[in-house]
Structure formats: structure tokens, C-alpha cells
N, C-alpha and C positions, 0 to 999 in steps of 0.2 A: 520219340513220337511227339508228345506237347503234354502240356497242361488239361487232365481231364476235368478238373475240379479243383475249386480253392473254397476256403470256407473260415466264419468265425466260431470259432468255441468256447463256452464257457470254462473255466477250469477252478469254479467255486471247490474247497475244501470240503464242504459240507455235503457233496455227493461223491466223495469221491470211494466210500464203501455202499455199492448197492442196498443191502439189505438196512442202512442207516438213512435213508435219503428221508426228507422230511415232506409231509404233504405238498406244501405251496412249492418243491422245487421236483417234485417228480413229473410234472409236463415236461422240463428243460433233460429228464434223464431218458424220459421216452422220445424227445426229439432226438437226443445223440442216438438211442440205438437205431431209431429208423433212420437216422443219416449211414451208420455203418455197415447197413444194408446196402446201403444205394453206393456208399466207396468199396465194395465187397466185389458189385455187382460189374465196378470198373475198370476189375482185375489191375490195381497199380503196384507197377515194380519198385516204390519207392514212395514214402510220407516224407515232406520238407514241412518243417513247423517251429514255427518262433514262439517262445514263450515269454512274457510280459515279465513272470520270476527269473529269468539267466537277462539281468540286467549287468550287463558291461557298460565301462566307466568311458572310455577312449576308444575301441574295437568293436570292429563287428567279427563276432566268433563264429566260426562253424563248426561241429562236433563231428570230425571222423574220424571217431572210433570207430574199428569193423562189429565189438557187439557192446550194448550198453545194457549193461549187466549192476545189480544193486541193493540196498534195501533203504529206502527213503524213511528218515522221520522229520516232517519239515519243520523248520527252524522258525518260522510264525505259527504255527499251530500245532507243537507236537501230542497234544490232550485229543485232536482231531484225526493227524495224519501220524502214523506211526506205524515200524515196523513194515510199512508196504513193500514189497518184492517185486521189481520188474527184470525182464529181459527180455530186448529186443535186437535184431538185425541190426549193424548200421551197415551203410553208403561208403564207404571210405574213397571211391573215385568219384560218384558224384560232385561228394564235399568237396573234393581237390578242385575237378574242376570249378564248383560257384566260385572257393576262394583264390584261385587263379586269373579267373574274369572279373571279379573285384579287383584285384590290384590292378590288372590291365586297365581296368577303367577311372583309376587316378585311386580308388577307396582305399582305407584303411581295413583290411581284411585281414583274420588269420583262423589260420584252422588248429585245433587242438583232437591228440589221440593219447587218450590216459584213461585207461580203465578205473585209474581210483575216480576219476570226474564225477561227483553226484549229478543226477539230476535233482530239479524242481520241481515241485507240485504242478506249476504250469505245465509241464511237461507231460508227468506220469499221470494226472487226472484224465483230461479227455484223452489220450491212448487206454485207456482203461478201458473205453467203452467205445472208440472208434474204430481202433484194428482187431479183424477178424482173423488167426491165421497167424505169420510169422513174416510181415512187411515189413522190411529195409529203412528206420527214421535216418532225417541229417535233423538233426536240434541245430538253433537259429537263437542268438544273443539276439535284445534291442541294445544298443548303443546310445547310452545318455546323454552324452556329446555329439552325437548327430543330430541335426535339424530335421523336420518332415522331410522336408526336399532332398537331404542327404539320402534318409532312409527310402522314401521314394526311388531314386536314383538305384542304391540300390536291390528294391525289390526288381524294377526294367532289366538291370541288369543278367538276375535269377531268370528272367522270362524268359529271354534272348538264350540262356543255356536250354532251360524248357526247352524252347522249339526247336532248338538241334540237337537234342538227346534223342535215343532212340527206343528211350526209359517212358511210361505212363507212369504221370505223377501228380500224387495230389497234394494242395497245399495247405497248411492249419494257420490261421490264425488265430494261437491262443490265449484268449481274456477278456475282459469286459468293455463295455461302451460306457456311461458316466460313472465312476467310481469315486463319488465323494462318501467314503466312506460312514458308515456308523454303528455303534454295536446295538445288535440285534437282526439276527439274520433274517428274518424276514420281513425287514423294513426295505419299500421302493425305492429307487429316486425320486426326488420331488417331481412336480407334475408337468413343471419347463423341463428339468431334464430328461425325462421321458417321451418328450415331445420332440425333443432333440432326436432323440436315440432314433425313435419312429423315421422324423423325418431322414436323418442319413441312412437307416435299411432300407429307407425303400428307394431311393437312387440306387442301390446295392441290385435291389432285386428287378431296377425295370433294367438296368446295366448303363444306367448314366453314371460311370466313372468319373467323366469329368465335373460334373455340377458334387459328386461325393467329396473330391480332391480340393474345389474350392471352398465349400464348409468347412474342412477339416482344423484348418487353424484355427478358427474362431469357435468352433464346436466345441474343440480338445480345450481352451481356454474356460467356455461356459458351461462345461459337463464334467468338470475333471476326467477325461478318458483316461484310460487307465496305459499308463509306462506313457504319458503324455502324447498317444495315440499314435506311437511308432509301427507297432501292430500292422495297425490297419493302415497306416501309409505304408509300408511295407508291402502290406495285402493291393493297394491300390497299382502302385507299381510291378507287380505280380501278372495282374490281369491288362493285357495288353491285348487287344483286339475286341470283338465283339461279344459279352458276355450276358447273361439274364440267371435270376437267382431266385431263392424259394427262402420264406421266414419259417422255418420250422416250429419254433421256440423263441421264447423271451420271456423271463425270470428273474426275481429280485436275489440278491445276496448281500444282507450289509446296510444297503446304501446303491448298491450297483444295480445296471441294466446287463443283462447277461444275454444276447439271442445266440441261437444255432440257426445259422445263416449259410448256404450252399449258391456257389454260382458258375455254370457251367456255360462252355463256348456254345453261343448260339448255332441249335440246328441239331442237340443232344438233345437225349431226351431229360425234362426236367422235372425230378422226383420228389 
């Protein structure tokens, strides 16, 4: 069918056990459940989601596994994240096909099916609280070795599978907008990079892709966007056609700007 929905996620550590979440970051916990309302409500046969933690060196990976099955204790914060249990569906034809139409389109693509494959916190956090049910993920490497434009390329690429699938599908963008880190989790970004952040959601949310896409170098420079804001070139490439979006959330971690950000084809209803 197409693309019902694409979106940004935060996948801070520090919400990633409900009953732990801390004052200043429970708006950003109550944006994610009202958004898994509204992906609930979309009936999708499938979550594609990249995570800023499955940083690949050279490759862009695609995970078709058919179930990714686990117990995570991440490797930056195991005092935080430990012992968590996930299992979920995977896509294993999806995945073949993106990384099929990758290669075809000159990329560096390869798909991986290994049940020992951990996930990352990027990963396992926002599914924590976005899938309702027993949805179908493909996990999505950023590629350190790709440029924007590369990764851009490749999310077009994803699109083009989107719209000749016969699959509803929705997309995660998972991680932060300026990530110059600091310790102390409830420190913002300073008040330029927050300003930053503001300004590119909301090209996000009127669905000026394009004025998004030309900020994006010099933003990802001035805001340290986080995995040098493959993410979201990735995300921008994704959304092809006419799109408009909703700020749900936006939440410090760190140092970081974190929003929960939704945007659907124009002429949906947006929630």
C-alpha cells in the first residue's frame, strides 16, 4: 500500500522502564504513548526503524531476521538498561526486498538473519512503548561511511519499495536532534541549539522537506545531531510526496533535544 506514517523518536535510556521515568521526561513518555495510539489506530503490517545505536562502519544493514528475540543489557549504560526482554516479529521479505533495491540502485546494502544479533537500546526503547500487539520490525543500521546524501539516497530508495508494497508501513526515526552531550540528565541544549532543533521541526511539521534537507548539513555541524544526523536524512528521503506532521513532545536528555514528531501523507487525518 504506502507509507502511513513516518516519525522521530526519542530512545533516551532513562525512560526506558515506565515506572522509572523521571519528572522533566514524562511529557516525552506521554507523547510516545499517544503516538502508539494513533500507529495502533493505522493498522500497519510492518515498523521499518533505524536506530542511531546499530552504527555500521562501511554498510548499510538491514535485520531479516524472521523473530528478534533477546535480553538486552546495553553496553553504555548497563547500571540503567539491563536484563530487558524483547521479542518481536520480523519482515524477512520486506528486508530482502529494501536490500535488493539497494544494491540495484548502486548502494552498499546487506541484510543480516542471526538470532544471536543483539539489538540496541535505540532499538528496544521506543518499541517499548510504540508497538501495540505483535507488529513485524526490519531494524535499519546508520552507516558511518555514508554521507547525508548517500543516506538520503538511500531512504528514496525505501520509499519507492513503500509505494509498491502492498504492506502499511510505518517508519521510526530513532534518536535525538542536537546531541552535544553532558552528564546530567536533565540538562537542555543550549538555547542556539534548541533554536535549531525548533526551527527544523517545524519544516518537519508544515512538510517543507525541502527547506528541512537544506539545513541539514549545516544544522548536523551546529547542533551535533546525533549519528551525524543520518537518522533523519534517512527520514527525509523516506518521505517523498506530500507530507504534514504534529510536535507531540520535545525533551531534554543529557545535553540533547529529543521530540516525538509524526508526519503523515497529506489528506490523513493528523493526530
Amino acid at each position: 500500500m504506502s507509507l502511513e506514517l513516518a516519525m522521530i523518536s526519542p530512545h533516551t535510556p532513562r525512560i526506558c522502564h515506565k515506572d522509572k521515568v523521571a519528572a522533566f521526561q514524562q511529557p516525552l513518555v506521554d507523547a510516545m504513548v499517544k503516538t502508539a495510539d494513533l500507529i495502533e489506530s493505522l493498522h500497519p503490517d510492518v515498523i521499518v526503524l533505524v536506530s542511531c545505536h546499530w552504527q555500521s562502519s562501511f554498510t548499510h544493514y538491514v535485520d531479516a531476521t524472521p523473530r528478534h528475540k533477546g535480553v538486552l543489557t546495553a553496553v553504555e549504560c548497563p547500571d540503567i538498561i539491563t536484563d530487558v526482554h524483547y521479542d518481536f516479529q520480523g519482515h524477512p521479505e520486506l528486508a530482502q526486498e529494501l536490500v535488493e533495491s539497494g544494491k540495484s540502485a548502486g548502494l552498499k546494502v546487506e541484510s543480516i538473519n542471526d538470532e544471536t544479533y543483539m539489538w540496541d537500546y535505540g532499538t528496544v526503547v521506543p518499541l517499548r512503548y510504540l508497538v501495540k500487539g505483535d507488529i513485524p520490525i526490519v531494524d535499519l543500521s546508520v552507516c558511518q561511511a555514508a554521507s547525508l546524501e548517500e543516506t538520503t539516497k538511500w531512504g528514496a530508495v525505501m520509499a519507492q519499495v513503500f509505494q509498491e508494497t502492498q504492506l502499511r508501513v510505518v517508519f521510526i526515526a530513532s534518536g535525538a536532534l542536537a546531541h552535544n552531550l553532558r552528564r546530567g540528565p536533565e540538562f537542555w541544549p543550549n538555547i542556539t541549539e534548541q533554536a535549531l532543533d525548533r526551527e527544523f521541526c517545524s519544516y518537519l511539521v508544515k512538510g517543507d522537506t525541502e527547506s528541512a534537507a537544506e539545513m541539514l548539513p549545516s544544522y548536523v555541524r551546529a547542533a551535533g545531531v546525533e549519528a551525524g544526523g543520518r537518522h533523519v536524512a534517512m527520514l527525509l528521503g523516506v518521505l517523498q510526496g506530500n507530507f504534514a506532521g504534529r510536535l507531540h513532545g520535545y525533551g531534554p536528555s543529557s545535553g540533547s533535544g529529543n521530540p516525538v514528531l509524526t508526519m503523515q501523507p497529506v489528506g490523513a487525518t493528523i493526530s
